[in-house]
Each structure stands twice: as structure tokens, then as C-alpha cells.
N, C-alpha and C positions, 0 to 999 in steps of 0.2 A: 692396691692402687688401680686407679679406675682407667680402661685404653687410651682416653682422651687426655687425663692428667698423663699421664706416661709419657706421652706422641710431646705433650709442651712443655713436659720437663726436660726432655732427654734431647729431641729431635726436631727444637723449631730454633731454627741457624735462620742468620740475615746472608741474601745473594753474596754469590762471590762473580758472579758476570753477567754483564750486562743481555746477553742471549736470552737470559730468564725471566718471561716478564709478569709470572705468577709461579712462586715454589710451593703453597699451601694455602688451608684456608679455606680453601675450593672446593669445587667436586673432582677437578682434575687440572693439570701444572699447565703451563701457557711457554713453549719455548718459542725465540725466535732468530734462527738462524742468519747469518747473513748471505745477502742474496749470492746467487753464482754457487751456493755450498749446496749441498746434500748431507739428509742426514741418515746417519749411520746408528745401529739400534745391535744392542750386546744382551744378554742374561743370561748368568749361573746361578744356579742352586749348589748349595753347601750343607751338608747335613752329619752334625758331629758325627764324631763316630766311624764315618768315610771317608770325609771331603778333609778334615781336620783331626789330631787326636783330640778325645775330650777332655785333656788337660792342658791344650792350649788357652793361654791368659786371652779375656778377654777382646784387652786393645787389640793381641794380632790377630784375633779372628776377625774383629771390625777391618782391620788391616789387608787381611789377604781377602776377604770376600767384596773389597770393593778395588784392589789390584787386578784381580782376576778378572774381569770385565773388564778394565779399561788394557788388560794387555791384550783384549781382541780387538778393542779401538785402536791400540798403536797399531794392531797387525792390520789395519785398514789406512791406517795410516792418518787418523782423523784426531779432530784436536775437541777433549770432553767438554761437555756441556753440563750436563745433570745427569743424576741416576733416582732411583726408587728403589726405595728397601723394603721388603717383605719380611717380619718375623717373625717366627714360632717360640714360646718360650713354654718350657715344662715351666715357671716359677715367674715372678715379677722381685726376684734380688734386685733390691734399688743398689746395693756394691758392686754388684756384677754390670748392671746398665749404664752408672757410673762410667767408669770405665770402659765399656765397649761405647760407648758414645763418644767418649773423650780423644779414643783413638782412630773413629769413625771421621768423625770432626778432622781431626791434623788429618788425616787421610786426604779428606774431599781438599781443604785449604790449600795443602800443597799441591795436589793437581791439577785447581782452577775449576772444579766442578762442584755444581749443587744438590743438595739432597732438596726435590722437589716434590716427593711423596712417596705412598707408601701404607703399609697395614700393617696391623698386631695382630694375633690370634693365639689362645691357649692352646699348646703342642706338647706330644709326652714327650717328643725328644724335639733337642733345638736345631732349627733351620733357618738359615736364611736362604732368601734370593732376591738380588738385584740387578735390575734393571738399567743397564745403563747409556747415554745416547750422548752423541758428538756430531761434528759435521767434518767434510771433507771438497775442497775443490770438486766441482761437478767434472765428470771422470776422471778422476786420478786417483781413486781408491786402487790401492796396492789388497791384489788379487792372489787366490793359490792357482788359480787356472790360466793367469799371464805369463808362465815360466815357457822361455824358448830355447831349442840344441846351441849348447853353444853358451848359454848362461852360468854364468862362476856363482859354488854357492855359498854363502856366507851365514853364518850365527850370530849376534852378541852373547855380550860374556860368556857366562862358562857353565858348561853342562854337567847335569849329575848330581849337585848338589842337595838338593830340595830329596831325590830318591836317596842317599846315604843319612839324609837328617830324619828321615823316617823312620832309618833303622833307630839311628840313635834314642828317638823318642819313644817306641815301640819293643826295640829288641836290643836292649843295651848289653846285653851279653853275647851278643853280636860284633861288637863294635871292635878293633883290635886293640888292645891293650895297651897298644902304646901308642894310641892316638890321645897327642895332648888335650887336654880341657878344654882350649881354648879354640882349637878347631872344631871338637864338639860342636861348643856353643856358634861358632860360625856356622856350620851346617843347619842346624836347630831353626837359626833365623834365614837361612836361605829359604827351609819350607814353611817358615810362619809369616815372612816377610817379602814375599817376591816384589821385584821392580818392576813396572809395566816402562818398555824401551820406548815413550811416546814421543819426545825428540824424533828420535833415527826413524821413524816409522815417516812423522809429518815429513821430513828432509827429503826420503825417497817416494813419496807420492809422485804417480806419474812416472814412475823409473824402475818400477821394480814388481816383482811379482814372489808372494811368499806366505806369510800364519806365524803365528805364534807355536814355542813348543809346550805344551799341554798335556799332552800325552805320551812324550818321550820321543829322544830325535827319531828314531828311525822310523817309528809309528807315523808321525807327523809329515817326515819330509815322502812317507810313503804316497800322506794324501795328495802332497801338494803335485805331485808324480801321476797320481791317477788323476786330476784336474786337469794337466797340463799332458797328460797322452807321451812323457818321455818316462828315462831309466835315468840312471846318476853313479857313477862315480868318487866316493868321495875317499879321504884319506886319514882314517882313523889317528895319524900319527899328529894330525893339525887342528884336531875338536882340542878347542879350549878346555881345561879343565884349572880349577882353583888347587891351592897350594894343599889347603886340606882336603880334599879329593887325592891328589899326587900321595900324601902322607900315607893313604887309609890305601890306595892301590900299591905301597912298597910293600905292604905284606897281605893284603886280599887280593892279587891281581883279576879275580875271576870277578870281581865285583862290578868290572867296567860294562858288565852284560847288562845290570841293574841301574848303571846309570845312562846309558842308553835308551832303557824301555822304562825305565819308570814312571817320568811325568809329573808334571808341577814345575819343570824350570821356567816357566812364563817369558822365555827370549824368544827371539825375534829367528827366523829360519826365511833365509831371503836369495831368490834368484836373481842377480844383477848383472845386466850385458858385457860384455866383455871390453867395452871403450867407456864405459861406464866410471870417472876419475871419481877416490874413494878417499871421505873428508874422516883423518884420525879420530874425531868427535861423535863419530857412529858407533866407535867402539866394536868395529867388526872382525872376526877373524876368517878368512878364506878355510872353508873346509873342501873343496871339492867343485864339480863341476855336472850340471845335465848334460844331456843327447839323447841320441834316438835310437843308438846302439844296440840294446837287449828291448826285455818284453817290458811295454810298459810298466812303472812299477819297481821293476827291478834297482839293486843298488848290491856294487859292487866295490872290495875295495881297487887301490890301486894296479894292485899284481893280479885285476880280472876277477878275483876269486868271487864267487856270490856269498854277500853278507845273509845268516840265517833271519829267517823271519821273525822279527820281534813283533808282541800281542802287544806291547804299549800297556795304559791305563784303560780300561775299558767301565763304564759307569754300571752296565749290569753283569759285570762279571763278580765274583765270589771275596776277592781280596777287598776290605777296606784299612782304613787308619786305624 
């Protein structure tokens, strides 16, 4: 199959918003914002093997490689517009494109954003990377450098997950034995599946200062700490955690290290002022609090003690998928 038959079989979708006022076709996409907004501009790169195991189906790799951009857009707090796919394929499987297009597709539809362009290229091993762009109120993009002493800090949903489904898919002899099937498969789609929180991101524009977790809480809320020049506080015993997490921790309790620093839960990690009234639609759970207390950086649980330094996910470090 020739690029250009590929690109019109697979990847020529009609707008889903009016922001778009060319997605293809061209030599390059035509967005157009509304006035008062700013736009805000995302891209990852996925590269099997690393980013994903490589026996993730299709759809959720179309799935989580166009999640993961837009849960930098919630962490800006902006509302999607369009993205651009870049792909590398070892092969031209019209089943496999099938399907990753298909899930590609339900992706973008349900978020309200356009695939506006984009390339093919023959690759020994598959990659994508996408591009992805939103707008947001002219300043009220929620920042990691807006966090002040005195801000309570808060999550969505529940941490750890995405790192325990790695095992599952990778080291299943790992897993504890008496973790039901069906938690399994819960975790499994935690890391093939992530939610980008774009609601609660748009909500707290202009109110709040935070990132997405991407590289595991502690790594993350480390950056949002050296951004913002305080220490934290927080209280281990109030990080969210899902039922099958809870399960898999009654008999590996030492696992809770891993799901900490592992990375890929794509929630939302948010400093919000302390008169700041908190709509149950956020889906937030209070973990904790900044100050100015220790060195920069620093995070602490309650009883003082200093939490050890977790390495998070790092892209040129040694471990992949």
C-alpha cells in the first residue's frame, strides 16, 4: 500500500470542531482559536517496546498515545482542539491499521479533537508521536510554578495502577496469586487506557497551580516543588489507591514503592489554596499540603520523617516495557 492510499484510508476523518478551519489536504492544518484564548501545544513520542509492551492491541496503543498528550493539555487546563500523528511502521498490516485507526478515531471523537495531520514513514520498530494543541483563557493556564506555602495538595483518582499493570503484562509471575482475574484485567487497562482528567483541569483554570503524573507521584510532585521553590508535606495514608491496588498491597505490601515511582498514572497532581471551595465533580482526593518548611524539594510524611528519593520513570534510563 502506497503512504497516500494509507493516510485516505485509514486517517481522513470529517472536523469534529469548528476551531479547525483546514485538517488536510494541504501543506499544513489551519486552526482557529477563539479570541481571548491562547494556545497551548503537547507532544510524546511512544516507541513499542518502552513506552508500551509490544503486545498491546492495536486500539489501545492508538488509545493511550493520543491520552497522553491531551493529559498535558488537562494539566494546562485547556480545552483540545487538534493533534498530529507521526508514524513509523516496521510493516503496512492493513488488520493492524484497521484497528489502530478505529480506536484512534473513538479516541479523538470523544474528546472533541481533530486529527489535522501528520506523516508515514517506513521504521524497523513502531513509533508514534503526536502532536497535540488546545486553547486555554489568556492567563489562566494552571502552571507547576503557581504552587504557594499554604496550598493543600490534591490528586485525581487513584495512583499506582498503570505501574502494577505493567507488571502484570511483563512479569506475571510477579503478580500475587491471589489476585483475582479481574483486577488483573483492571490494571492491565489502567496502563493501556489512561483517562486524561480534562473536565477538572478546564474547572480549575486560574485557581490552581499543578502537571499531570507521568512519571510517578513523588518524581512529579518533586518537579512541581522545584518550580514553585517550596517542600510538602504529604500523608501517605490519603493517596488514593483502587480496590485492586488495595488487593495486590494485602500481600506485597512493599509494592507501594513501585507504585509511587513508576509512572503512566496520567492524573492530575494539583496545588489549590486553602479557601479554595472543592466541587465533588473534580473527583479530588486531598493528599497533603506545601510550605516553606524544609529545602526546597523536599517531601515529608506526616510524622516529619523525610520520604526517600524516588528516580520516577526516566526516558533515558535503562528500564523499558
Amino acid at each position: 500500500m502506497q503512504e497516500f492510499d494509507l493516510i485516505h484510508r485509514y486517517f481522513d476523518w470529517a472536523p469534529v470542531n469548528s476551531e479547525v478551519v483546514l485538517a488536510g489536504g494541504d501543506d499544513a492544518a489551519i486552526l482557529a482559536p477563539p479570541p481571548g484564548r491562547q494556545v497551548v501545544i503537547a507532544t510524546d513520542m511512544l516507541i513499542a517496546g518502552r513506552h508500551f509492551p509490544e503486545s498491546t492491541a492495536p486500539d489501545a496503543i492508538a488509545h493511550k498515545a493520543l491520552a497522553v498528550n491531551l493529559s498535558d493539555l488537562a494539566a494546562m487546563g485547556a480545552t483540545p482542539l487538534g493533534f498530529t500523528l507521526s508514524l513509523g511502521l516496521p510493516e503496512t498490516d492493513e488488520a493492524w491499521l484497521e484497528r489502530f485507526s478505529g480506536g484512534l478515531r473513538a479516541a479523538a471523537d470523544r474528546w472533541g479533537c481533530n486529527l489535522v495531520g501528520g506523516d508515514t514513514v517506513r521504521s524497523p520498530q513502531l513509533t508514534l508521536s503526536i502532536t497535540a494543541f488546545g486553547s486555554v483563557a489568556s492567563g489562566t493556564a494552571i502552571r507547576r510554578d503557581g504552587a504557594r506555602a499554604g496550598d493543600r495538595l490534591a490528586v485525581t483518582g487513584t495512583v499506582g495502577d498503570a505501574a502494577l499493570g505493567l507488571i502484570v503484562a511483563l512479569q506475571p509471575d510477579q503478580v500475587p496469586a491471589e489476585l483475582p482475574e479481574a483486577d488483573r484485567a483492571y490494571l492491565l487497562d489502567r496502563l493501556d487506557r489512561p483517562e486524561p482528567r480534562l473536565a477538572t483541569g478546564q474547572a480549575l483554570c486560574g485557581q490552581a497551580a499543578g502537571l499531570d503524573i507521568s512519571d510517578g507521584l513523588l518524581q512529579d510532585l518533586g518537579h512541581m516543588l522545584g518550580a514553585s521553590g517550596l517542600s510538602a508535606e504529604i500523608d501517605l495514608d490519603a493517596i488514593p489507591l483502587s480496590s485492586a491496588a488495595r488487593h495486590w498491597l494485602d500481600t506485597q505490601p512493599a509494592a507501594i514503592d513501585q507504585m509511587l515511582g513508576g509512572g503512566d498514572d496520567y492524573e492530575l497532581l494539583l496545588a489549590l489554596p486553602p479557601g479554595l471551595a472543592l466541587d465533588p465533580a473534580w473527583g479530588l482526593t486531598m493528599i497533603g499540603r506545601l510550605d516553606d518548611a524544609g529545602p526546597v524539594g523536599a517531601i515529608r510524611e506526616r510524622t516529619g520523617r523525610p520520604l526517600p528519593g524516588q528516580r520516577g520513570y526516566d526516558h533515558f534510563g535503562e528500564e523499558g516495557a
